[in-house]
C-alpha positions as CSV (number, residue, x, y, z in Angstrom):
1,X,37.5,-59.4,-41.0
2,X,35.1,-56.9,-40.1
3,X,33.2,-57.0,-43.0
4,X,32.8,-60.5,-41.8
5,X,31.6,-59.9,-38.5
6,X,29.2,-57.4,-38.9
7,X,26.9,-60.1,-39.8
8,X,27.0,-61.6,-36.0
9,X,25.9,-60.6,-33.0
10,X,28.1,-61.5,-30.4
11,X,26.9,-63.5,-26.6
12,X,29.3,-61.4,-24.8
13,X,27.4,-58.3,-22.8
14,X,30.4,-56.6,-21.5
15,X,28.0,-55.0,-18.2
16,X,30.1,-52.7,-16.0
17,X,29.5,-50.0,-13.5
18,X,30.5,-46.2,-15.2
19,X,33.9,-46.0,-14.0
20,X,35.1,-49.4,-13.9
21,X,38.5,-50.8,-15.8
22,X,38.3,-53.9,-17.3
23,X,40.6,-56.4,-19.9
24,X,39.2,-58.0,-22.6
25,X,41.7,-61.1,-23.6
26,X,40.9,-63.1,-26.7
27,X,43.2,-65.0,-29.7
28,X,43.8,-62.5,-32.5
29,X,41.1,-62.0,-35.0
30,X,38.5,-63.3,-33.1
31,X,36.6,-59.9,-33.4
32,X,37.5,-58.1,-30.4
33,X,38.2,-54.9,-32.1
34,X,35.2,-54.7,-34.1
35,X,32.9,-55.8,-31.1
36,X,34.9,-52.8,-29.0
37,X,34.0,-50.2,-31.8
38,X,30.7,-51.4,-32.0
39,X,29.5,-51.1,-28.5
40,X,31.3,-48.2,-27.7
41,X,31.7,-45.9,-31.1
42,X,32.5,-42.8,-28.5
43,X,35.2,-44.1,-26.7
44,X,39.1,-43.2,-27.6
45,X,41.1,-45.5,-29.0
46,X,44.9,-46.2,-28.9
47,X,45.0,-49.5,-31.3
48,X,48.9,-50.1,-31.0
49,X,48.8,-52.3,-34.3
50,X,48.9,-49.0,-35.8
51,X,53.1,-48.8,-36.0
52,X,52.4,-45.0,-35.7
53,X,50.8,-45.1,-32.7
54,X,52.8,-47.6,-31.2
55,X,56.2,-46.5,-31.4
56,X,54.9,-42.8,-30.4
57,X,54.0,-44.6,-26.9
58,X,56.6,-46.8,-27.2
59,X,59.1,-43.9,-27.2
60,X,57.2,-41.9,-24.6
61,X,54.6,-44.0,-22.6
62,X,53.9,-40.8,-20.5
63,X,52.0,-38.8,-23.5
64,X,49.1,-41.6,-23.0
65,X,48.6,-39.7,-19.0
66,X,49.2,-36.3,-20.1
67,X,46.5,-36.9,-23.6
68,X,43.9,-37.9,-21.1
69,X,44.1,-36.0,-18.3
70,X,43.7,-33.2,-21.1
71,X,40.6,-34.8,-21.9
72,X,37.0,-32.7,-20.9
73,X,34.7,-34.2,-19.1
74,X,32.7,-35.6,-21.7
75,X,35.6,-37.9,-23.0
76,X,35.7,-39.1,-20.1
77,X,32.1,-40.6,-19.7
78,X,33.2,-43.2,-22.0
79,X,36.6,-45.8,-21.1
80,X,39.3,-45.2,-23.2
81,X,40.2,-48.2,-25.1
82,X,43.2,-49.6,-25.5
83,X,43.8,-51.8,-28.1
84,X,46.8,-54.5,-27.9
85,X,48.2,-53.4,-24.8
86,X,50.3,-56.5,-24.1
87,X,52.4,-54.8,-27.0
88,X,53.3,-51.9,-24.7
89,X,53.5,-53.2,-21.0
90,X,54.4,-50.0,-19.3
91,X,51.7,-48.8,-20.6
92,X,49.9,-50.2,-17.9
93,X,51.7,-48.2,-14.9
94,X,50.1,-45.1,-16.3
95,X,47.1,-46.5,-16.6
96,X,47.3,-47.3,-13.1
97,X,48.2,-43.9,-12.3
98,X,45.3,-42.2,-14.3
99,X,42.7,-44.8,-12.1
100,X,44.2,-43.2,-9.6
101,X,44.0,-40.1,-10.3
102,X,41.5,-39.4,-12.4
103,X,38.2,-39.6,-14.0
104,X,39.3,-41.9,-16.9
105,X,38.5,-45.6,-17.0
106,X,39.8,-48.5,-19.4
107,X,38.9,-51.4,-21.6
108,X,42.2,-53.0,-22.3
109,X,42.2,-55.5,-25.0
110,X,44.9,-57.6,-25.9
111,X,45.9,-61.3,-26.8
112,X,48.1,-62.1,-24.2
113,X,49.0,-60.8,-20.6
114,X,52.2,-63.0,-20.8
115,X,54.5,-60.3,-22.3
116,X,52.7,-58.3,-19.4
117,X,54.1,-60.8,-16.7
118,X,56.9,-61.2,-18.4
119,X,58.0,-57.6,-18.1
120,X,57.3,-57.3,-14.6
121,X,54.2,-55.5,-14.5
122,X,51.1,-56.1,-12.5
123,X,47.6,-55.9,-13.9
124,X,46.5,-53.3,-12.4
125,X,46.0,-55.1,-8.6
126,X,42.7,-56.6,-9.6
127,X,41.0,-53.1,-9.8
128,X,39.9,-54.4,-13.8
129,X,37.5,-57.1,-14.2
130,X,38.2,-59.5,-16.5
131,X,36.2,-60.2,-19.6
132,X,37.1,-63.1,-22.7
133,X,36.4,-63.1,-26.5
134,X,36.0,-66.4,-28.0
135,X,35.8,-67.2,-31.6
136,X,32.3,-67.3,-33.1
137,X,29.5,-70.0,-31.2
138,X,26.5,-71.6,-32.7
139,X,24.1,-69.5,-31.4
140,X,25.8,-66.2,-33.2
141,X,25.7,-67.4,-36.8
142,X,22.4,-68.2,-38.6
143,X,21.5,-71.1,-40.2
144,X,24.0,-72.8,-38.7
145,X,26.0,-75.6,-40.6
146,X,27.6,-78.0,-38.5
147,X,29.9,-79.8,-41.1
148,X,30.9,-76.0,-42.5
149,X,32.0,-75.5,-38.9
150,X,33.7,-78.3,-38.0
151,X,35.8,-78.4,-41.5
152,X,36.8,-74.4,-41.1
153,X,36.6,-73.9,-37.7
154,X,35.0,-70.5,-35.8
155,X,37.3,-68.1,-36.3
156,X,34.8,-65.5,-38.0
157,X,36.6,-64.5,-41.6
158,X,37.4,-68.1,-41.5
159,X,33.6,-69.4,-41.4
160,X,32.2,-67.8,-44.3
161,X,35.9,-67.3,-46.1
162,X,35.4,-68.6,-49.8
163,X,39.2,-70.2,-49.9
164,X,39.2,-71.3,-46.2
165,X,42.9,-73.1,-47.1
166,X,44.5,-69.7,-47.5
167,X,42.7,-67.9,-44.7
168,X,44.1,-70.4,-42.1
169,X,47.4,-70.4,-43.9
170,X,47.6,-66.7,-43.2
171,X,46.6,-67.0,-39.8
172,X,49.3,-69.8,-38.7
173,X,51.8,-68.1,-40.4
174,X,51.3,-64.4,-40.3
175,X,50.3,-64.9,-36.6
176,X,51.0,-67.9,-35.2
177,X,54.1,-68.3,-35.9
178,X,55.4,-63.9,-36.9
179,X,53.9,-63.0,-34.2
180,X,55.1,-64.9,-31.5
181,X,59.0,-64.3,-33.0
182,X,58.1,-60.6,-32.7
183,X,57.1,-60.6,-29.3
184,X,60.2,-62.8,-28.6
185,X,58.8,-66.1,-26.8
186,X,60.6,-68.4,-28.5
187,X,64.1,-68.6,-29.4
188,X,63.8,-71.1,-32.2
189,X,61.2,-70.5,-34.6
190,X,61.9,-73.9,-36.6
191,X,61.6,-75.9,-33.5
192,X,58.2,-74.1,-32.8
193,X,57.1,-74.2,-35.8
194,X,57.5,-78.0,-36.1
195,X,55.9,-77.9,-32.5
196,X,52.4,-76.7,-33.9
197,X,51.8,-79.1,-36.3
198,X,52.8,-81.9,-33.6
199,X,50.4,-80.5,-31.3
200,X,47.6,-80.8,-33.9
201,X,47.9,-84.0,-34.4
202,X,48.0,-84.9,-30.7
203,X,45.2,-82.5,-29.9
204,X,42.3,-83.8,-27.9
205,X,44.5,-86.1,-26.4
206,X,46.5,-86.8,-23.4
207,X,50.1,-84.9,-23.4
208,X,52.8,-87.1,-23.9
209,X,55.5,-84.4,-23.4
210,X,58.6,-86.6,-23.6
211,X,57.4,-88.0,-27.3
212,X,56.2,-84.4,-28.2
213,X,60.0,-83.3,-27.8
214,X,61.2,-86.1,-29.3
215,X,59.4,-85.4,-32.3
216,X,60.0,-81.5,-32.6
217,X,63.9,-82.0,-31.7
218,X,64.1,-80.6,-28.4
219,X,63.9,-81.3,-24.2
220,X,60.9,-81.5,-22.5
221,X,60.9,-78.6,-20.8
222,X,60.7,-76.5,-23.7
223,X,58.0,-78.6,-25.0
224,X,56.2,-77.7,-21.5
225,X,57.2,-74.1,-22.1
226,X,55.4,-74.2,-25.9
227,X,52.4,-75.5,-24.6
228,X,52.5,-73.1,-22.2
229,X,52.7,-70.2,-25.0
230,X,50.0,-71.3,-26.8
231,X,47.7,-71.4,-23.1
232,X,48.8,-68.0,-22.1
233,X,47.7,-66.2,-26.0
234,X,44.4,-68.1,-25.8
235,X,45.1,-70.7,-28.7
236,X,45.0,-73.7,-26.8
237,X,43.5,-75.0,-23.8
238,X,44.3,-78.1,-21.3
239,X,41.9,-80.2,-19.9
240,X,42.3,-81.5,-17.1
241,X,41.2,-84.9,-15.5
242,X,39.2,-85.3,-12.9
243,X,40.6,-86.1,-9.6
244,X,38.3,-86.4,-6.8
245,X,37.6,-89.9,-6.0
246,X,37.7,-91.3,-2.7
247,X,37.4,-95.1,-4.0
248,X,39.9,-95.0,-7.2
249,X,43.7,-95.5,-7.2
250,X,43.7,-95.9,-11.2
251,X,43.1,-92.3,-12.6
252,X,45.3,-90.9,-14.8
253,X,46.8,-87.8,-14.1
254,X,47.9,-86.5,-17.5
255,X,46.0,-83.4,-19.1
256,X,44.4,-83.2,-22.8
257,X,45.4,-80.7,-25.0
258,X,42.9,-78.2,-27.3
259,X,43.5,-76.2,-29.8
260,X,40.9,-72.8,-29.6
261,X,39.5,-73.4,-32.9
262,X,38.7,-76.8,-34.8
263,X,39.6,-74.9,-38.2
264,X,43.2,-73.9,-37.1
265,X,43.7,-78.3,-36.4
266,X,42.5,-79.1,-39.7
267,X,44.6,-77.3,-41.6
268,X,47.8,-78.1,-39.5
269,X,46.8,-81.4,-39.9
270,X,45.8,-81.1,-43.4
271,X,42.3,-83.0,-42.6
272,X,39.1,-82.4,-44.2
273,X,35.7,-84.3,-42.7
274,X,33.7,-84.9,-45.9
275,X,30.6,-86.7,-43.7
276,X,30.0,-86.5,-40.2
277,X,31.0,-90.2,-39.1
278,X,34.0,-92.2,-38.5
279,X,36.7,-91.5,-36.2
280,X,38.1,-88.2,-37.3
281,X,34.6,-87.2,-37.5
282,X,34.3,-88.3,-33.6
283,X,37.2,-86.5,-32.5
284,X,36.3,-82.9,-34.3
285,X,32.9,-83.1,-33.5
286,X,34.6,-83.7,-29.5
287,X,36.6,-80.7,-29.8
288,X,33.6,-78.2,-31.3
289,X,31.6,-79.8,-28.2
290,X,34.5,-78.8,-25.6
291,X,35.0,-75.0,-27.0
292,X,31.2,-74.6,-27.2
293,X,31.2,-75.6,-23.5
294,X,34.4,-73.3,-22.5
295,X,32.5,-70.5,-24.5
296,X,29.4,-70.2,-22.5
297,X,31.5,-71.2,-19.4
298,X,33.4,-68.1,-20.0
299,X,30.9,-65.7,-21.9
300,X,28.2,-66.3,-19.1
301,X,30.7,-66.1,-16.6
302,X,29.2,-69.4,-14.9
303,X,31.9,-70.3,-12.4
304,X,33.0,-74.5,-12.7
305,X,35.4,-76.9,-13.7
306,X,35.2,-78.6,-16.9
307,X,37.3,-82.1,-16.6
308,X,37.7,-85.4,-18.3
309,X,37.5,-88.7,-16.2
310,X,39.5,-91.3,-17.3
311,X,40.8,-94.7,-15.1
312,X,43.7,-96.6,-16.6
313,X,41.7,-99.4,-17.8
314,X,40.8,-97.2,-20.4
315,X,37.0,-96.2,-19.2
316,X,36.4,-93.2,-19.7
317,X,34.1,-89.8,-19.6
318,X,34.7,-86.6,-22.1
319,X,33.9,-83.7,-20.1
320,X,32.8,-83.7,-16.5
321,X,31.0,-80.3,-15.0
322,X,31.4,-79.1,-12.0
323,X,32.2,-81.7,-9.1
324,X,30.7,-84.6,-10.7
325,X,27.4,-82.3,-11.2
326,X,27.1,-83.2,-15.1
327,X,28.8,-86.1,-16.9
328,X,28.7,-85.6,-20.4
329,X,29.7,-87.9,-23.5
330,X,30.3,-87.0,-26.9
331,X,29.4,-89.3,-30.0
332,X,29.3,-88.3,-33.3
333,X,27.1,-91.3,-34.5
334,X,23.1,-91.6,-34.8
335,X,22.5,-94.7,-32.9
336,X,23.6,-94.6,-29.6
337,X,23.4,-98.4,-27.4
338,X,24.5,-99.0,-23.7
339,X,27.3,-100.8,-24.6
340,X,28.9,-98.2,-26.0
341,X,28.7,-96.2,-22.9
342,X,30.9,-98.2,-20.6
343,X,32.6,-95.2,-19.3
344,X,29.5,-92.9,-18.5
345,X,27.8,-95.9,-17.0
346,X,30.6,-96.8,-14.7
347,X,31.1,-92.9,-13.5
348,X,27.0,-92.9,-12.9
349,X,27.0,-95.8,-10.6
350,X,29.9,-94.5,-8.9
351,X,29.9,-90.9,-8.6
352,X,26.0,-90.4,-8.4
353,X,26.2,-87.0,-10.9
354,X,23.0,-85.4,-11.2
355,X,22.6,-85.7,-14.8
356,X,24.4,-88.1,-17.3
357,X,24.3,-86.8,-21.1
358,X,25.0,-88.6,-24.8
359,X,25.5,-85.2,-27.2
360,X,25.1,-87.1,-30.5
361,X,23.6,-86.9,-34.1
362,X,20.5,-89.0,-32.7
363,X,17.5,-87.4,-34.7
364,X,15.3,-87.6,-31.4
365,X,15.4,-87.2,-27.8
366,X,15.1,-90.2,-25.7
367,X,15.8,-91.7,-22.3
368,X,18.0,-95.0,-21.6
369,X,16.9,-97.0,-18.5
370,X,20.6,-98.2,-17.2
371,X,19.0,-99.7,-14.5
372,X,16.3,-98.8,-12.0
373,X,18.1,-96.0,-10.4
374,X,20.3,-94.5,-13.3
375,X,19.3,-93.1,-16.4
376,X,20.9,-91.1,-19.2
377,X,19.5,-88.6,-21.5
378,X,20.7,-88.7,-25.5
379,X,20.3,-85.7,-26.9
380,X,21.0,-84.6,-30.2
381,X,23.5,-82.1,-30.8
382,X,21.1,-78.8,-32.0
383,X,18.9,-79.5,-28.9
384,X,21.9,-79.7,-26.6
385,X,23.7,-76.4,-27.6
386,X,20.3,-75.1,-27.4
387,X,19.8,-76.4,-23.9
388,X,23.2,-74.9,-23.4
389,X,23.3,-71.7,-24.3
390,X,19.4,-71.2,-22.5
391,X,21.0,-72.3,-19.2
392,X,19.1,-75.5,-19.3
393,X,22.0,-77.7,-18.9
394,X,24.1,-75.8,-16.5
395,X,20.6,-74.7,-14.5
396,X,20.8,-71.9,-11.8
397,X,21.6,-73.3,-8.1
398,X,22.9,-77.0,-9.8
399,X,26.5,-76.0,-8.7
């Protein structure tokens, strides 16, 4: 993997005042650790994936207080890294203590703070920002290739990864579904097991929890509490529908459901895009569209809601920024006509956002007259991620 990412440069600036804690969460091998090494090749490491390490501080979580406060005061101008930490909660308590107490500060990285919350212990009062690691964006890779992305997906050894098939099949199974039995949040494996490759073929759309079970042998609730695994270790995301209108009675209620990585749904799903049109095509090329917008939400730490506005009539909107700021629909063909647009047309006369937007694989950038006071901008894809990721779509003060 690191070999991998070396050839990347990462969006994230990780910009703290000397002395301040932070956590770094992120799915696994999304390239937190190498990232962490190379911005800060000074600082200590524990990595607890190292079974030496971890079962040392397993055993006796107090040697992590007494190592450091042994440490000169030149250690200590760097944070001490912690790599993993949901593996040992009570790790955090003397990290707490040596905030406290000390000179030492922290980046703790990990996958998950549910085992955290599970075991009871806080993180850390609020006293460490929070920072996230995504998988890799377009604007880290060169030369780009959007049908390369959208068949393997972002995570970085899986982009470049010459048998894609077995890289993926390592990750579900090594990690997906090993890991999770290891840290004990599920009980039945088989039943989860079965529960991921449901999920991917129900992702990008609205959660029908009762059929999920139904499907995976098992109640609802533990469906619920699946979904809610995959949420809390940063492999999936919901999205949720927009809810503010003062004139509708006919929205639905029900979230959609992500997976983190396009890649990771293919192969669950056993699909491979061999051109970008058609349906399937569509629905990727949605789901690259939605993490590309979560990734520069989070990484540029821009502070609104992404939603979906749907009304039970079936007229609908993919992602809507903000309250009703941006209204943004996603089609992966060339030609792009009004009638096609039903949903983003209705939301513009009624909700008045400040910009309507067709992502698409138009060729040129062009402006469509609805009527004399409503316009919408197509824009093809490249220009709209580079719009994106240049704050030209989400500009300063719009929110």
């Amino acid at each position: 993997m690191q070999k991998s990412e070396v050839v990347y440069k990462r969006k994230l600036r990780i910009e703290a005042p000397k002395g301040q804690s932070l956590f770094l969460w992120g799915a696994r091998k999304t390239g937190k650790s190498f990232y962490l090494k190379k911005h800060f090749p000074n600082s200590i490491c524990y990595d607890l994936l190292k079974t030496d390490e971890y079962f040392r501080l397993l055993k006796n979580p107090h040697l992590l207080r007494e190592e450091i406060l042994a440490l000169d005061s030149e250690k200590l101008a760097e944070p001490i890294i912690i790599d993993e930490i949901q593996k040992i909660p009570v790790l955090l308590d003397e990290v707490h203590y040596l905030i406290e107490n000390s000179d030492a500060y922290f980046i703790l990285c990990g996958s998950s703070a549910r085992q955290i919350k599970r075991a009871g212990v806080n993180l850390l009062g609020g006293r460490a920002w929070r920072f996230v690691f995504f998988p890799l964006v377009s604007e880290e890779i060169p030369d780009f290739d959007l049908l390369k992305a959208l068949n393997k997906g972002l995570i970085p050894s899986h982009y470049n990864a010459v048998n894609w098939k077995r890289s993926a099949g390592a990750y579900v199974s090594e990690y997906l579904k090993e890991e999770v039995k290891s840290e004990g949040l599920v009980r039945n494996l088989k039943a989860f097991s079965e529960f991921l490759d449901v999920a991917a073929f129900s992702n990008g759309e609205m959660v029908n929890f009762a059929n999920i079970a139904r499907d995976c042998g098992v109640d609802s609730k533990t469906v619920k509490e699946y979904y809610q695994i995959l949420v809390d270790t940063m492999l999936a995301y919901f999205l949720y529908p927009y809810k503010k209108s003062k004139k509708r009675n006919d929205l639905v209620a029900t979230p959609k459901f992500y997976y983190f990585d396009v890649g990771i749904v293919n192969f669950l799903s056993k699909r491979q895009l061999s051109t970008l049109k058609g349906i399937e095509a569509g629905s990727v090329f949605e789901h690259f569209i939605f993490m590309e917008l979560v990734a520069y939400k989070g990484i540029c730490d821009k502070d609104f809601e992404i939603t979906f506005w749907r009304t039970n009539l079936g007229l609908e909107v993919d992602f809507i920024l903000g309250n009703a700021e941006i209204a943004i629909e996603i089609k992966v063909s060339e030609k792009i006509r009004v009638s096609e647009l039903k949903g983003l047309v209705t939301f513009q006369k009624e909700y008045k956002p400040k910009r309507a937007i067709v992502v698409c694989n138009s060729p040129n950038r062009r402006i469509i007259e609805v009527d004399q006071e409503n316009s919408i901008e197509v824009l093809p894809w490249e220009q709209f991620l580079k719009m994106l990721w240049s704050d030209k779509i989400v500009q300063k003060g719009l929110f």
